[in-house]
C-alpha positions as CSV (number, residue, x, y, z in Angstrom):
1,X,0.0,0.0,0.0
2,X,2.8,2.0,1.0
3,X,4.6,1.6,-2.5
4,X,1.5,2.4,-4.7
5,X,0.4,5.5,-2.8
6,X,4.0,7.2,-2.9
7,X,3.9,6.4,-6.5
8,X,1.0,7.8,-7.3
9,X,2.1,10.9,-5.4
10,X,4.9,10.8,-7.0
11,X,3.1,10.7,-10.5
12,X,1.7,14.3,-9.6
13,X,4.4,15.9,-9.6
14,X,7.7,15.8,-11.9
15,X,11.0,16.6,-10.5
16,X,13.4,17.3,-14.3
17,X,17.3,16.8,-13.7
18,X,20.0,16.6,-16.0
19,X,22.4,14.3,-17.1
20,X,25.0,13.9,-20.0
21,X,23.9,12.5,-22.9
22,X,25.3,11.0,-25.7
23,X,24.3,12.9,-29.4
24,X,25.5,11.9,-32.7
25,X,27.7,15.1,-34.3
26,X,28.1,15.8,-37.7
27,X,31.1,14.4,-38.5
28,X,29.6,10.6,-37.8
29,X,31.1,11.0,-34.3
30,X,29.7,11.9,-30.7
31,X,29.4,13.8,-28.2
32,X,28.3,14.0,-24.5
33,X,25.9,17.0,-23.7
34,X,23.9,18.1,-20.8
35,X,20.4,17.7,-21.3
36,X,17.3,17.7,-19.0
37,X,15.1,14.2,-18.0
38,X,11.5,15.1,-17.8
39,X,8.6,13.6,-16.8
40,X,10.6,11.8,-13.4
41,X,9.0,10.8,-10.5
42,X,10.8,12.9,-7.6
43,X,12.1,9.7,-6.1
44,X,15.8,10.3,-7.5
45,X,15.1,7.2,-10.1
46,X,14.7,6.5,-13.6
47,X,11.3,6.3,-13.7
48,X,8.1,8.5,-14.7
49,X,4.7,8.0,-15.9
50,X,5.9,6.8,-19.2
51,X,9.2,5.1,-19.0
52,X,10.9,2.9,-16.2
53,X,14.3,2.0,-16.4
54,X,15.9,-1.1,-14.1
55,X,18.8,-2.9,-13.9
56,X,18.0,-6.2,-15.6
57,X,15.6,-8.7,-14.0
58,X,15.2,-6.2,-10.9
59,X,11.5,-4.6,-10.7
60,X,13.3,-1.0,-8.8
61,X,14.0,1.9,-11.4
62,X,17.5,2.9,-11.3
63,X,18.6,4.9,-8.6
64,X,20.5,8.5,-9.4
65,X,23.0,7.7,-7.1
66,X,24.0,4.0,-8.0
67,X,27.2,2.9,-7.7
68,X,27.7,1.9,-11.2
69,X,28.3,5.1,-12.8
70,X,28.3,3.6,-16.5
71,X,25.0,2.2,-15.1
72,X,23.9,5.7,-14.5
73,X,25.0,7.1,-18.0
74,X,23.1,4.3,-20.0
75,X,20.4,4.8,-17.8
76,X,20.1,9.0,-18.8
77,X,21.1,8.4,-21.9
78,X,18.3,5.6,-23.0
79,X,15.8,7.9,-20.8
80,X,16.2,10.9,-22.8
81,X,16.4,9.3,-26.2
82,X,13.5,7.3,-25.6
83,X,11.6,10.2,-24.1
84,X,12.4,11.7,-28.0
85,X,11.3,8.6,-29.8
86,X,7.8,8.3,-27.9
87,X,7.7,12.3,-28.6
88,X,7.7,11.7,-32.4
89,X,5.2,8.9,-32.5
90,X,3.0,11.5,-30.7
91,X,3.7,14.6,-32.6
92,X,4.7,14.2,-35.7
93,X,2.9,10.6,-35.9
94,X,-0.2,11.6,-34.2
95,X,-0.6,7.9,-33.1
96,X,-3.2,6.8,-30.5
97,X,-2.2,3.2,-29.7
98,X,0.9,5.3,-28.1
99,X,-0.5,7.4,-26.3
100,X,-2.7,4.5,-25.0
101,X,1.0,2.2,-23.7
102,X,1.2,1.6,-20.0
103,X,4.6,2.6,-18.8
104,X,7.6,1.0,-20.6
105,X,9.7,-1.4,-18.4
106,X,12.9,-0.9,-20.3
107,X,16.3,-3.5,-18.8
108,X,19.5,-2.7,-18.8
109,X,22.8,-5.3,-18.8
110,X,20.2,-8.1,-19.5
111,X,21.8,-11.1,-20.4
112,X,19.3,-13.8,-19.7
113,X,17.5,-14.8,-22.7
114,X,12.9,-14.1,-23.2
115,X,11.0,-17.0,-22.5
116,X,7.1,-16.7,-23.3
117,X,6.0,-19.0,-20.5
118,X,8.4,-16.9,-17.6
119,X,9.7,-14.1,-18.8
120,X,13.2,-14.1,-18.0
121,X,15.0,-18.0,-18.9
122,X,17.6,-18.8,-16.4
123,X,20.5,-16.9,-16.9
124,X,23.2,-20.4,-16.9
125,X,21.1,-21.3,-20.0
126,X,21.9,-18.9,-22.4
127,X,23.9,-16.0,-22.1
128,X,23.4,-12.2,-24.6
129,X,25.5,-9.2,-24.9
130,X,25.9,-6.8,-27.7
131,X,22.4,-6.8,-28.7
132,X,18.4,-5.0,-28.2
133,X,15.0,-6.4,-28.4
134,X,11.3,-5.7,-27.8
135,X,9.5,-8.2,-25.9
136,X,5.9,-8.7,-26.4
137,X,3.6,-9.1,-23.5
138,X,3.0,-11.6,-21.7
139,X,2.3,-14.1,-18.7
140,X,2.9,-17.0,-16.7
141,X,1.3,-20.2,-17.1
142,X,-2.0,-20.2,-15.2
143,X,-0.8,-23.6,-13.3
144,X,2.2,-21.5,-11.6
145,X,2.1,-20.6,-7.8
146,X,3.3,-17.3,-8.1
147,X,2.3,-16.3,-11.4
148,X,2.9,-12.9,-13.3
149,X,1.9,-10.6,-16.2
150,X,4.3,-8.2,-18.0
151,X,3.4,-5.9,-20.6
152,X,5.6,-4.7,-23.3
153,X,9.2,-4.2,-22.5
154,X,12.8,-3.3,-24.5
155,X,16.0,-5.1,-23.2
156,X,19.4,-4.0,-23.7
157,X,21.9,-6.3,-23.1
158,X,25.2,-5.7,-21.9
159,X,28.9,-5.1,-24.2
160,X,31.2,-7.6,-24.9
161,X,33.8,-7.5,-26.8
162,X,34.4,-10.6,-29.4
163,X,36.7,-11.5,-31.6
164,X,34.6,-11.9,-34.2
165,X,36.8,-13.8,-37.0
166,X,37.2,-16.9,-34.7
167,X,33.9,-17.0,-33.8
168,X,31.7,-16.4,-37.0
169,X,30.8,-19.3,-39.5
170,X,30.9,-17.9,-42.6
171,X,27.6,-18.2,-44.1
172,X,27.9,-15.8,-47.1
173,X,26.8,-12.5,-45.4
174,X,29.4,-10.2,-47.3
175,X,29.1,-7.7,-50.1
176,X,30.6,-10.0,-52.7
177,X,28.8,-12.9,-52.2
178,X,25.3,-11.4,-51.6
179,X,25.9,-9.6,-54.6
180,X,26.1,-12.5,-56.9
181,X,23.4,-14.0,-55.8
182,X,21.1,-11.3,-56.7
183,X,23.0,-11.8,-60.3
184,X,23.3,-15.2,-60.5
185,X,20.0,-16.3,-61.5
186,X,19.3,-14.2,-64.3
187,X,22.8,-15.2,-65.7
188,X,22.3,-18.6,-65.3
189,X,18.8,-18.6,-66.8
190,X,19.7,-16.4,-69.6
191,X,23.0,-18.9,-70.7
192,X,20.5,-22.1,-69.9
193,X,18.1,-20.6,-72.3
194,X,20.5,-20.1,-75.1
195,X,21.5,-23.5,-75.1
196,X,17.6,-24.9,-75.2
197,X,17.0,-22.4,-78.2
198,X,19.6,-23.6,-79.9
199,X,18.8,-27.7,-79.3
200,X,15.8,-27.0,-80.3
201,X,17.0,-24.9,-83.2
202,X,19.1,-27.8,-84.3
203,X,15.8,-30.6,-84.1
204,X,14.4,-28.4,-86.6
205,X,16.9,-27.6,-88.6
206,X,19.0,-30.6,-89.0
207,X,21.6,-29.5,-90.9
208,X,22.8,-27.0,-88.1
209,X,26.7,-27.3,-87.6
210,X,26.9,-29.8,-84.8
211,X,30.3,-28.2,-84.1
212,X,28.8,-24.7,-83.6
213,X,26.5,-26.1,-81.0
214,X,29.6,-27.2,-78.9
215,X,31.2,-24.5,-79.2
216,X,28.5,-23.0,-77.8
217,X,28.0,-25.3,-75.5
218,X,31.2,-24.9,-73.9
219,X,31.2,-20.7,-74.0
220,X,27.4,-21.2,-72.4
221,X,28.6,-23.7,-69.8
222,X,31.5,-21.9,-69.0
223,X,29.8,-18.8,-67.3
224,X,27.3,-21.3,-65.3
225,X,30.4,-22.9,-64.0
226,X,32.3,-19.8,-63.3
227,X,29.3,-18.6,-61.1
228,X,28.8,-21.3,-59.3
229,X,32.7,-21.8,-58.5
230,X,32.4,-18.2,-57.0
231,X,29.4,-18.6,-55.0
232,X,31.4,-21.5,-53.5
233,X,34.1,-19.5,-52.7
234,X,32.9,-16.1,-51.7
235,X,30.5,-18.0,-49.4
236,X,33.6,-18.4,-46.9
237,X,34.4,-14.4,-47.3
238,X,32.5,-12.8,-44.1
239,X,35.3,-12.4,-42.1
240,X,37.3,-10.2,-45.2
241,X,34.7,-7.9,-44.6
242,X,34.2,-7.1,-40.7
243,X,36.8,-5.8,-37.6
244,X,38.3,-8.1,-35.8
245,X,36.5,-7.3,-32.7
246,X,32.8,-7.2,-32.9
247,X,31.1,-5.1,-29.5
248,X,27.9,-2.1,-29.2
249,X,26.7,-0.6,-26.0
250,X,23.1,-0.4,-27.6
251,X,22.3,1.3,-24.6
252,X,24.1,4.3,-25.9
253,X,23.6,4.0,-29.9
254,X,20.5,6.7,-30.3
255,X,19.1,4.9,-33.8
256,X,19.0,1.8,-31.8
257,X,17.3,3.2,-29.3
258,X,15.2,4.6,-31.6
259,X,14.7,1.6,-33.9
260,X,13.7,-0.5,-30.5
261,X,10.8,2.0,-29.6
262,X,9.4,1.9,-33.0
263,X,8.8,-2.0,-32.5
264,X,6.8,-1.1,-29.3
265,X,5.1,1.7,-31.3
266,X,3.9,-0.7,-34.8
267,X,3.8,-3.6,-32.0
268,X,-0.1,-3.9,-32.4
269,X,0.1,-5.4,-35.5
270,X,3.3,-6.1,-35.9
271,X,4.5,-8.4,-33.2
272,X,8.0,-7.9,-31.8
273,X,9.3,-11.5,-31.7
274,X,9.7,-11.9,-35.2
275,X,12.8,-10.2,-37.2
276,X,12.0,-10.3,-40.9
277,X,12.3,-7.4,-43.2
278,X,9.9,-5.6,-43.9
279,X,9.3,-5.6,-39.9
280,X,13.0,-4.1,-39.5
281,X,13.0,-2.0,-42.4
282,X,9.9,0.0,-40.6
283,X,11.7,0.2,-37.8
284,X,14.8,1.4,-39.0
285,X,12.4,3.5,-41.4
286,X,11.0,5.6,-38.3
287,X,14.2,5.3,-36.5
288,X,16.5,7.1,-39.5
289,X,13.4,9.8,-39.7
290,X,14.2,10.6,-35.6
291,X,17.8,10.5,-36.0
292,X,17.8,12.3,-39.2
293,X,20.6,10.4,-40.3
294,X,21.8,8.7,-44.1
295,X,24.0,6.4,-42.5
296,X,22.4,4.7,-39.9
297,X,23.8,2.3,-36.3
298,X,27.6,3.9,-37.9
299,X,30.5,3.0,-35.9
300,X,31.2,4.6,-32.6
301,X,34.7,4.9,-31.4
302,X,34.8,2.5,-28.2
303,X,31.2,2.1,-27.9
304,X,30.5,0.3,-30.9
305,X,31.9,-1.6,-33.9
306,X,28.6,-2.5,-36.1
307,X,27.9,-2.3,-39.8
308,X,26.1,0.8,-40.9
309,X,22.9,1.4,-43.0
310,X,22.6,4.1,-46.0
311,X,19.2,4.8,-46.3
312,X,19.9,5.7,-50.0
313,X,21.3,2.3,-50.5
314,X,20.6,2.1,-54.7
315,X,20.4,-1.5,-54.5
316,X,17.4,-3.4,-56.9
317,X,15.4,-5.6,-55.3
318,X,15.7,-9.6,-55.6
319,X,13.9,-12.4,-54.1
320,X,17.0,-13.4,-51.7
321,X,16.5,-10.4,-49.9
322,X,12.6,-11.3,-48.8
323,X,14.7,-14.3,-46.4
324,X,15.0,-14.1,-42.5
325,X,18.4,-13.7,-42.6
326,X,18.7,-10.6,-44.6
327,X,16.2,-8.5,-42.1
328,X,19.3,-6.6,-41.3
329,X,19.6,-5.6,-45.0
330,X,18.8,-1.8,-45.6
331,X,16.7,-2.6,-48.8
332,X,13.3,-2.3,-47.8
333,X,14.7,1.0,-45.4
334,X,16.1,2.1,-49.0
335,X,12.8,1.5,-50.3
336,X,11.1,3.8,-48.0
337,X,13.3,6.7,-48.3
338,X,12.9,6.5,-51.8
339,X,9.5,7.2,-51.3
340,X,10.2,9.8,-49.4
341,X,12.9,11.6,-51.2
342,X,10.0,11.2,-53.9
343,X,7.2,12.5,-52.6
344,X,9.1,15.3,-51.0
345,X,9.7,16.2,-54.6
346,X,6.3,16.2,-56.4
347,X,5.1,18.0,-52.9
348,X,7.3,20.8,-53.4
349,X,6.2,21.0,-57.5
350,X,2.9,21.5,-56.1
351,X,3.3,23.7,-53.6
352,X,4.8,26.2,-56.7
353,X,1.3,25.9,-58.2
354,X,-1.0,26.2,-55.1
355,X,-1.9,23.0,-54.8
356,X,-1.9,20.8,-51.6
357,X,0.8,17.9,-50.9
358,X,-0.1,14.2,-52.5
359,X,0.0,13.2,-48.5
360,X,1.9,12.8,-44.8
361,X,4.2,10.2,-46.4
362,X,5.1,9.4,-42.5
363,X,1.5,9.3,-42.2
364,X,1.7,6.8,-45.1
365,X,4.1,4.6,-43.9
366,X,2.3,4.5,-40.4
367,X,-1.2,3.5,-42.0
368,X,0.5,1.0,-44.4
369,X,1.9,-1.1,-40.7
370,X,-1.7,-1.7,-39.4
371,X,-2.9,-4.2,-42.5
372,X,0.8,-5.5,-42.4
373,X,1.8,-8.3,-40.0
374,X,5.1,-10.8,-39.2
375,X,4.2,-12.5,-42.2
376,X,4.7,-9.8,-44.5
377,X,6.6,-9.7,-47.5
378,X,8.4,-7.0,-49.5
379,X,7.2,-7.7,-52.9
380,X,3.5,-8.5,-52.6
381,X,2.2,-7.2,-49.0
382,X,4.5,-3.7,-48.7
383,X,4.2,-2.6,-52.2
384,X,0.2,-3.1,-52.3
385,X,-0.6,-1.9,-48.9
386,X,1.4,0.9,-49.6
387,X,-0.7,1.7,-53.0
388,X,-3.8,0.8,-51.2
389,X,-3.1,3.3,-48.2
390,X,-2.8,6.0,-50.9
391,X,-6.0,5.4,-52.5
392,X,-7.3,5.8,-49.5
393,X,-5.3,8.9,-47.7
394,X,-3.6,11.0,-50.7
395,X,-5.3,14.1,-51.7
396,X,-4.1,13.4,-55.4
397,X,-4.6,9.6,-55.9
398,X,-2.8,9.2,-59.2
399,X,0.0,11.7,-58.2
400,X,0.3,9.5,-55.0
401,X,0.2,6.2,-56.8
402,X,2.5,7.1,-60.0
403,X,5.1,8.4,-57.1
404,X,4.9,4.7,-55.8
405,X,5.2,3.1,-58.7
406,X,7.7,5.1,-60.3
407,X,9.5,3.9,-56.8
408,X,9.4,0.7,-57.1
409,X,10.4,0.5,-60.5
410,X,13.5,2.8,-59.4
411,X,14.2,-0.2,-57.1
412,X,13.7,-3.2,-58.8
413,X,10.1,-3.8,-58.2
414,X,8.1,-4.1,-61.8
């Protein structure tokens, strides 16, 4: 009784207080600023109405005066950064289902992996660092003596650093390699096709030079065998491409910060356990249009060591890329930004003659995520519910729809 009623005391009355922050500069670096917390409870914790912050399975907020001082930092810093994420899904967004979330439980220096029927697995049995996730929410089986409900939460798990090289198995995430396999089926198809034309060319026309067919037979299989020899070999490439060391305080990388709380914010459709890409690219979507960043998660000098993502990647699209294991990718973020850069552009066209813009194009994206789910694909579900949402919400439908389509085109979508 105690607890609750100083709480909701508490709640009446905000106590700001500032702390140094870590903001991106322009030069791709950092820096560490003063900046006010609002919205805290005047208990000398990380914790107000909206956003909670513990140390990881612990239900207290984090105290001001903890002895972990690095605690303390990640702790300010994922306040205040959060604070500005939730501010943009409710004014520039406009979106009710935020406004609507019960306070956010956010961990820090979790390492114990999510487990649907308990919450937290035991930490012997598995172990995380370097990483962040949403978790969706949940509760204990009903059988359980002391059972328990959660409601959405975002973990940060603690840095490590790992050397990398030894540890990966190469599985052909690299530049090379993912590039010819975008390549390799139209080169393959178009050399397999040659040679059936030309069978076929010979059937009718018996008198064909049988020597002319092997010769090119051998110039059409050579190319087939050349690509599948480097598939083979650029397969086992990954570490050619990355630092020896692999390590990020997510706790302190804004974009992530960012990129989590737009899970939580599309999480009522779009359910948080599941990484695929069109759910990532979203996320990374809203996150880049927080940070205001091209080059998004970029390396941080001691804090982190990950690969970036250009939002103006110019890469066409391919069927590889719709797989689990490319939801890092930074297509379908590309994707978006191209719409953006493109309706930013007929908008200001019209503004010249006095006419109104096509749309919101956040507003777009936003509507698009509620008939979208985990099962969503790039090619089919994104592209259509993206045309459909502008029916439906552009002031100038054909504008709207001829920007889209002139997108996806752009990006290898016909």
């Amino acid at each position: 009784m105690f607890i609750s009623s100083f709480s909701a005391l508490a709640s009446e009355k905000s106590c700001p207080k500032s702390f140094e922050i870590l903001e991106r500069d322009k030069k791709d670096g950092y820096t560490f600023v003063s900046r006010e917390l609002k919205d805290l409870y005047c208990n000398e914790s990380f914790e107000g109405d909206f956003i909670k912050i513990v140390l990881a399975t612990e239900e207290e907020a984090i105290s001001f005066n903890h002895a972990n001082e690095e605690l303390v930092k990640k702790a300010a810093n994922v306040y205040h950064h959060l604070t500005i994420a939730r501010n943009f899904w409710l004014n520039e967004i406009k979106s009710d289902y935020v406004k609507s979330l019960p306070q956010l439980i956010v961990r820090l220096d979790i390492t114990n992996a999510y487990s649907s029927a308990r919450h937290f697995k035991n930490a012997e049995q598995e172990k995380n660092y370097n990483n962040a996730w949403s978790i969706p929410a949940g509760q204990t089986p009903g059988f359980v003596k002391e059972s328990k409900k959660w409601d959405k939460e975002i973990w940060f798990s603690p840095m490590k650093k790992i050397e990398a090289r030894k540890m990966i198995e190469s599985d052909g995430s690299n530049p090379i390699h993912e590039s010819l396999m975008i390549v390799k089926d139209p080169i393959i198809d178009f050399n397999k096709n040659r040679l059936l034309y030309t069978g076929i060319s010979m059937i009718a026309y018996p008198t064909m030079n049988n020597s002319s067919f092997l010769d090119l037979a051998i110039k059409t299989l050579g190319p087939i065998a050349i690509v599948y020899g480097l598939l083979a070999a650029t397969k086992h490439m990954d570490t050619w491409f990355m630092d020896k060391y692999y390590f990020v305080d997510t706790a302190m990388v804004p974009e992530i910060i960012y990129h989590e709380y737009a899970h939580i914010a599309m999480s009522d459709t779009m359910k948080t356990v599941h990484s695929v890409p069109v759910i990532e690219g979203m996320a990374d979507y809203f996150a880049s249009r927080i940070a205001d960043r091209r080059h998004m998660y970029k390396k941080l000098k001691n804090i982190s060591s990950n690969k970036d993502k250009n939002v103006k990647n110019k890469s066409f699209y391919h069927p590889y890329l719709e797989g689990a294991w490319n939801a890092t990718s930074d297509f379908t973020v590309s994707l978006l930004w191209k719409g953006k850069i493109e309706f930013d552009k007929v908008n200001e066209l019209r503004a010249k003659k006095g006419q109104p813009p096509i749309a919101n194009y956040d507003e777009i994206i936003y509507l698009t995520h509620l008939v979208l789910n985990e099962t969503s694909d790039i090619a089919n579900d994104l592209t259509k519910m993206l045309i459909q949402t502008c029916k439906e919400k552009c002031q100038g439908v054909r504008a709207g729809v001829n920007t889209l389509n002139n997108v996806f085109e752009a990006k290898g979508l016909n």
